[in-house]
N, C-alpha and C positions, 0 to 999 in steps of 0.2 A: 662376341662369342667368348665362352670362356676355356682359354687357351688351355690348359693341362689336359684336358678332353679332348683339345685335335687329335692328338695321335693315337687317343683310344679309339675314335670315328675314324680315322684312317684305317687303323689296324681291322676295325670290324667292318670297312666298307671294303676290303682285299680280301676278306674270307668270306664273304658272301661272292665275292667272283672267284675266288678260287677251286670253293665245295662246289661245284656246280659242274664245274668243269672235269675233276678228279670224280666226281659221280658218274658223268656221264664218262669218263675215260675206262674207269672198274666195267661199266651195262657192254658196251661196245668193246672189250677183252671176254669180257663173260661170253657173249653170244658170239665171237670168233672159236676161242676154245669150246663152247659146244658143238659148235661145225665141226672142228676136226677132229671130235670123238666120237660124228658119229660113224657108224659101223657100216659102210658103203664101198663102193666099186671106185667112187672118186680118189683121184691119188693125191698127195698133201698140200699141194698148191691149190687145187681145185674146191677144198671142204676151205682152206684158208680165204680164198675168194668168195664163197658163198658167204662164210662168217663175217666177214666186209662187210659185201656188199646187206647184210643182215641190221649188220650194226647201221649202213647209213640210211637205211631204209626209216631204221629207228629212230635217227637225230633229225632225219627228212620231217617225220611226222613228227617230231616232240617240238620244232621251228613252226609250222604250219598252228598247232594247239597255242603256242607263245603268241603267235601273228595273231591269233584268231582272238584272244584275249586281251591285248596291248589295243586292238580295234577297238572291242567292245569295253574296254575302262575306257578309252579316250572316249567315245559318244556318250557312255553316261555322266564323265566329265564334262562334255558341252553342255546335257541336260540341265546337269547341278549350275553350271553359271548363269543358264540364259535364264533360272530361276530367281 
């Protein structure tokens, strides 16, 4: 390998986990502060808990979409070898 480019591949194999994470930290803020603005009978705990629970609903499903796709590369990866 040629060494002066490790630490470039480091630095861009850290920011590919990082973005990811800070994205989905900004979706899951976002959709708490829309709870507690909206305009309801709930008092600020309770619009904060639905915003939560909102956001985990969201990262619930965006794991299941990730699972469902990590599946379907690995079996057409078997595909492509057993060819």
């Amino acid at each position: 390998m040629y060494v002066p480019l490790f630490a470039d591949i480091i630095a861009a194999e850290r920011w590919l986990m990082i973005m990811p994470m800070a994205v989905g930290t900004s979706v899951c803020a976002a959709l708490v502060a829309a709870a507690q603005m909206q305009n309801n009978s709930f008092s600020h705990e309770q619009k904060t808990a639905a915003g939560s629970t909102h956001g985990f609903i969201f990262l619930l499903m965006l794991a299941a979409v990730c699972l469902i796709l990590q599946i379907v590369g690995f079996k057409n990866y078997e595909k492509k070898e057993k060819q």
